[in-house]
N, C-alpha and C positions, 0 to 999 in steps of 0.2 A: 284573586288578587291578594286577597288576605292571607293565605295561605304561601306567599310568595314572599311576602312580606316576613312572615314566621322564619322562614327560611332562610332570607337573608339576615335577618337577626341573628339566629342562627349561627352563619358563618363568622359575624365579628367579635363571637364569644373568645374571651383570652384562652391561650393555649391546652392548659391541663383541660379545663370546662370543657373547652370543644372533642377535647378528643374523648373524652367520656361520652358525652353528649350520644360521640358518632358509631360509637360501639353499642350504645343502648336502640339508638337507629336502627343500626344493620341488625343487631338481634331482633327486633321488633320484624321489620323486613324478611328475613327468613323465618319467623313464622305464620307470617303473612300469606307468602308466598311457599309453603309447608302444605301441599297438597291434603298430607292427615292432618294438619289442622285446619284447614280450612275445613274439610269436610267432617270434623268432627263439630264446627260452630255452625255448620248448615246443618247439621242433624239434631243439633241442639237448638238454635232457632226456631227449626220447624214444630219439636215436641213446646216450646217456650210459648212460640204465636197460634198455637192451637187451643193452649190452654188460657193463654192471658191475652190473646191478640196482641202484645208487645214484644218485636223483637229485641235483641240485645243491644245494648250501644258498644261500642270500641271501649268505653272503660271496663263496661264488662266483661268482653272477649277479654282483656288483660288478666282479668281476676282470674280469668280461664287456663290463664297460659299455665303456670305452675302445675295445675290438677294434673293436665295433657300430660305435659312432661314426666310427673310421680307418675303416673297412669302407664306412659311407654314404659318406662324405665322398669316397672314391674310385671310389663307382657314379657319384656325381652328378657328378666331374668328366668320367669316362668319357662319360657320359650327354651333356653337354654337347658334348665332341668329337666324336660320333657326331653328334650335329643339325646342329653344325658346317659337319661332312664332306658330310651328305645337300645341307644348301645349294647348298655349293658341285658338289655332282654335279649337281642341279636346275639351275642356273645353267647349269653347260656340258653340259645335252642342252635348254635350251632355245635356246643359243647355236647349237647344231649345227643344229636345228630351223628358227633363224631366226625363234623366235616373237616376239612385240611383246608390250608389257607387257598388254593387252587380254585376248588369248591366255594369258599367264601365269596371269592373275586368273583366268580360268578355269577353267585347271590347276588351281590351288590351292582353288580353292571347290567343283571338284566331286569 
């Protein structure tokens, strides 16, 4: 009920308020509901309640959210330069090869 309460408070916030409000909501909500981060706060948990038998509260998952995000953002660029790199090593063993692009396509699709 109290939480209903919250909620409908909530809604009679004036204009600009509410609509900030509801953007900070829905961001919360889609990491919530962020399959990798739920399961990066369930594997975090778990290492947290082994060592201190205290899991995390929701203010802490927040402190969390940031980290995640620098975290992905730096797989996917990594991620990125690694396909990069495979490229260009593809390129020069098929230059070494002397294959034609014929031969390439076949590299690649089988």
């Amino acid at each position: 009920m109290r939480k209903l309460t919250k909620i409908s408070g909530f809604l009679n916030l004036p204009g600009i308020i509410q609509k900030v409000a509801a953007c900070f909501f829905c961001k919360v909500a889609t990491f919530w509901n962020n399959p990798q981060f739920v399961g990066f706060i369930a594997g975090l948990n778990k290492e947290i309640k082994s060592s201190t038998g205290l899991p995390l509260t929701k203010k802490d998952e927040f402190a969390w959210i940031d980290l995640f995000e620098e975290s992905k953002a730096q797989v996917k660029t990594l991620k990125l330069q690694i396909d990069e790199k495979e490229k260009e090593l593809d390129m020069m063993v098929f230059k070494l090869y002397h294959l034609n692009d014929v031969e390439i396509e076949i590299v690649y699709n089988s």
